[in-house]
N, C-alpha and C positions, 0 to 999 in steps of 0.2 A: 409598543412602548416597553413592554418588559421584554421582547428581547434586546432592545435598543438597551435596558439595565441590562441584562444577564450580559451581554458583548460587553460591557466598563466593567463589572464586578470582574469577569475573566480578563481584561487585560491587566488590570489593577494587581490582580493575584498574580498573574504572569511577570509585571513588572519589580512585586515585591519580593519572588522567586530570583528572580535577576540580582535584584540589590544583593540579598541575603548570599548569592554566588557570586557577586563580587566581592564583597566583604572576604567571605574564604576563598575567592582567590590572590588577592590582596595580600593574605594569612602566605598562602604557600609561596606566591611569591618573595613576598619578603623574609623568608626564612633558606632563600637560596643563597643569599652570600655567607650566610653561616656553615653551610654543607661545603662551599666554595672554600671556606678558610679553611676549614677540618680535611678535607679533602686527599691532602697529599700527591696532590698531583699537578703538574702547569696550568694557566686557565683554560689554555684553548682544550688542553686535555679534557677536564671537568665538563665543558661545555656542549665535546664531542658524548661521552658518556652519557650529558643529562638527555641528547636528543636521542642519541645512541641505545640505550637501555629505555625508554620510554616506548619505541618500536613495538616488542613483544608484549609491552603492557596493554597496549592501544591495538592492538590485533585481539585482543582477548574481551575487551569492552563492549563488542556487541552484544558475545554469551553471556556477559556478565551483567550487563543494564541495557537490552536493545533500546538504540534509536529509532523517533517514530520517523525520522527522516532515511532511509533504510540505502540508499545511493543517490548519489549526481545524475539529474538527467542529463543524457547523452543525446546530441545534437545538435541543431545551429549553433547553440552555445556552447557544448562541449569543449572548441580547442581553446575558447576564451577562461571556461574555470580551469583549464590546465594550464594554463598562463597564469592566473589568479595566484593554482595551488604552489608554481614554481615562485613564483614574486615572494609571497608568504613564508616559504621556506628560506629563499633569498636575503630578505630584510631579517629574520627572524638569527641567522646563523652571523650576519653581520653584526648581530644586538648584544650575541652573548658574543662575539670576538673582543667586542671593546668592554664590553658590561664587567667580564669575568676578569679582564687583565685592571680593571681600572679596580677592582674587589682587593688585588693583591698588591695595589699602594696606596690606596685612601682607605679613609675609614669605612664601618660597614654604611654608617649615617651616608656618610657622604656617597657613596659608590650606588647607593640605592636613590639620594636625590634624585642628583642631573639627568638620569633617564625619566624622572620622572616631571624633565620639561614638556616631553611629548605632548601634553594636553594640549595647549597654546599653539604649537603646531597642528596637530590634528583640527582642533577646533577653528583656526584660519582655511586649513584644508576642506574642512566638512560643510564650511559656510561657501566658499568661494565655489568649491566642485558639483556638490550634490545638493546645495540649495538650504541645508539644517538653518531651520529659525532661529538665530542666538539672540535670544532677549538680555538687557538689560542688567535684570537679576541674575541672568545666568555669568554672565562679563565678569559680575560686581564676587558672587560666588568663587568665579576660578581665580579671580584676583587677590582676594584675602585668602585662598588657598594657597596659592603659589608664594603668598606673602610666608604665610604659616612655614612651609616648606624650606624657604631662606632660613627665616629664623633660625629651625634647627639645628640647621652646618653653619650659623651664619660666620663662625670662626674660624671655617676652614680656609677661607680665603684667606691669602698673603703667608701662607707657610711654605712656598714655593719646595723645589724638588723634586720626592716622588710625590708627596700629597697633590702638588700642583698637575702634576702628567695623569693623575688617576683622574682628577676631575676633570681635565679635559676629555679625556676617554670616555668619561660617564656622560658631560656634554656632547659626544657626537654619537653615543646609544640611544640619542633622545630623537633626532633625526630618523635610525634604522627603525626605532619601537612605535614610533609616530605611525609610519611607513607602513610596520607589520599591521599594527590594534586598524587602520583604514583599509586593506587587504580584506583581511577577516571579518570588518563590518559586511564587506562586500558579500564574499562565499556564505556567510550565514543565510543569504536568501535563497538560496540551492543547496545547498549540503549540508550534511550533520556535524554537530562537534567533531565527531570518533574522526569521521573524514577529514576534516582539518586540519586535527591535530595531528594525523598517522602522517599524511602527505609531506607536510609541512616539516614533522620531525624528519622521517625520512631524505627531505632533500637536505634538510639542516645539516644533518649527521655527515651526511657524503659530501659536501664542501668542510663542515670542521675538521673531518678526518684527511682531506687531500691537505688544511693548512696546518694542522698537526705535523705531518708529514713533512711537510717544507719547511716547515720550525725547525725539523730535528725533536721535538718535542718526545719523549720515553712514554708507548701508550701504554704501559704494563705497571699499574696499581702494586705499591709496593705489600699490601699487607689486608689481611680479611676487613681490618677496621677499615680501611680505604675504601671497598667495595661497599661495604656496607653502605658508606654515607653517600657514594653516588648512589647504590639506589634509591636510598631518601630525597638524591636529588632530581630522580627523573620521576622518582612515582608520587612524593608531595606539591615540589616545585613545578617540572613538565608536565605530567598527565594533568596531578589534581589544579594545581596554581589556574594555571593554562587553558583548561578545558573549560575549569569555572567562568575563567574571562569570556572564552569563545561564547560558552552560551548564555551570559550577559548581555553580551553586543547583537545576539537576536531579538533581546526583547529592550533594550536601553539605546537612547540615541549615540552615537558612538562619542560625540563632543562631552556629554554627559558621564559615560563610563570613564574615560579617561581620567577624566577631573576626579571622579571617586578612588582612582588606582593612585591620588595624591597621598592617597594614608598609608601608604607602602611607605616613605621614610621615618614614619611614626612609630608602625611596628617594625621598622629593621633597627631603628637606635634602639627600642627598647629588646629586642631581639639581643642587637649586640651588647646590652648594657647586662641581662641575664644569664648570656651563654660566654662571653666573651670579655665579661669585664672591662668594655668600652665604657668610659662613665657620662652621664648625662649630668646636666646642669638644668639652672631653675629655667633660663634661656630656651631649651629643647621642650621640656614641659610646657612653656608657654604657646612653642609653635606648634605640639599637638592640639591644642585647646583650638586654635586657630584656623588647622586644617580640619578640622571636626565644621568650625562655623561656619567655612568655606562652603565645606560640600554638601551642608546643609541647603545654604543658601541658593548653589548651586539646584541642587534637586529642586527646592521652589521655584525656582527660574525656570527650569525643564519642563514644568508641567502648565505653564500662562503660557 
C-alpha cells in the first residue's frame, strides 16, 4: 500500500513538473513572433536561424543538464525512431514555413491562434490512433478553450488581404504542429528531450535552408541587433519554448498538453500588446479568462 502511494505521489509530482514546463513553454513560445517581428530578416530566414543556431545550443545540454535518458536504443526499432526523428523535423520545418510568413501579415494575436487549432486535431488523432480516453469534461474543457481563443482575434475575420493570407497560413500550421506535438508524443517513450530536439532541429534547419535558398531569400543578418534577437530566438523560443513541450508530453497525455499550449494566444496578444503596441480590447481579456476556464476544466477531465 505505501508503495502503491509513494508510485501517485511521484507521478503526481511528475505531472505537476510537466504542467509548470508547459506553462514555460507556452512563455517561450509565444514570445517567438515577437523575435519574428524584430528580426530583420525574411520568415523562412528567421525560421532557418531559429532551428539553425539552436543546433550548438542543444549539442551543449548534455554537459550542461545531463539527461537521465542518455541515448536511443538501437535495434529492432531503431530505423523506426529514425523515421520518427525525420517526420518530427519534417512537420516541425513545414510549422515554422507557414507559421513565420503568416507573423509578417497578421497580427501577432492572430498569427499565434490558428496554429493553435492543433488541439482538436491532435485530440481526434490521439483518440482514433492510440486509443487516449477523451471524457466528457475533457470535450467540454477544449471547447470553451477554443471558444476563448476565437474570442481574442475574433475581429480578425472579414479584413481580407494580407490579414486574410496570414491567417490562412497560421490555419494550415495548425495541421503541420498537430503533426509535430503526435511525433514527439511518440519519441518521448525512447529518447531524451536533448535527442529530439537536436534531431529534429537539425533536419528542420537543412530543409529551411535548401527553401531559403530557392526563395532567393538574403541569409546574411543585416546588423548585430539582428543576430542578437535570433539567438533569443533559438535559445528562448527553440531550445527553451520547445524542449519544455517535449518533456511535458512525457509525462501529460498529449490530447491534454495541446489544449494547455491554448494559452499561447493569451500571452502573444499581451506580448504584442507590451513590446509591440498591438492593442487589446475588453473582447481579448475576456477570451483570456475563458482559455484559463478551458484548460482548467480540461485538466479535470484528464484526470476521471
Amino acid at each position: 500500500m505505501n508503495k502503491q502511494n509513494s508510485a501517485r505521489l511521484s507521478s503526481r509530482d511528475n505531472q505537476n513538473k510537466a504542467l509548470l514546463a508547459l506553462l514555460f513553454g507556452a512563455i517561450g513560445i509565444s514570445l517567438s513572433p515577437i523575435f519574428v517581428r524584430l528580426s530583420e530578416v525574411e520568415p523562412t530566414v528567421s525560421a532557418f536561424y531559429r532551428t539553425g543556431l539552436a543546433v550548438p545550443m542543444l549539442l551543449l545540454w548534455p554537459f550542461l543538464l545531463p539527461a537521465r535518458k542518455q541515448s536511443v536504443t538501437l535495434g529492432p526499432h531503431g530505423r523506426q525512431l529514425g523515421y520518427l526523428f525525420v517526420l518530427a523535423g519534417l512537420f516541425f520545418a513545414f510549422d515554422l514555413i507557414f507559421w513565420h510568413r503568416s507573423i509578417a501579415l497578421t497580427s501577432v494575436a492572430n498569427a499565434t491562434l490558428f496554429p493553435n487549432f492543433a488541439p482538436v486535431i491532435v485530440t481526434i488523432v490521439a483518440w482514433f490512433l492510440f486509443g487516449e480516453k477523451i471524457t466528457r469534461g475533457f470535450v467540454l474543457g477544449l471547447s470553451i478553450a477554443v471558444i476563448g481563443a476565437i474570442i481574442i482575434v475574433g475581429d480578425s475575420f472579414g479584413r481580407g488581404g494580407s490579414n486574410f493570407r496570414g491567417d490562412m497560413m497560421g490555419l494550415a500550421t495548425a495541421f503541420f504542429y498537430a503533426g509535430y506535438l503526435i511525433v514527439v508524443s511518440r519519441l518521448r517513450r525512447a529518447a531524451s528531450v536533448q535527442q529530439i530536439m537536436l534531431w529534429s532541429s537539425v533536419i528542420s534547419a537543412l530543409i529551411l535552408l535548401a527553401f531559403a535558398l530557392f526563395s532567393g531569400d538574403n541569409l546574411a543578418p543585416a546588423s548585430l541587433y539582428s543576430w542578437l534577437v535570433l539567438l533569443a530566438l533559438a535559445g528562448v523560443s527553440q531550445v527553451g519554448g520547445q524542449g519544455m513541450i517535449a518533456y511535458a508530453l512525457a509525462h501529460l497525455p498529449v490530447s491534454f498538453s495541446s489544449v494547455g499550449l491554448l494559452i499561447q494566444p493569451a500571452l502573444a496578444a499581451l506580448f504584442g500588446y507590451l513590446i509591440l503596441s498591438e492593442p487589446i480590447g475588453a473582447w481579448q481579456g475576456a477570451g483570456v479568462m475563458i482559455i484559463l476556464v478551458g484548460i482548467y476544466l480540461a485538466r479535470r477531465g484528464s484526470d476521471h
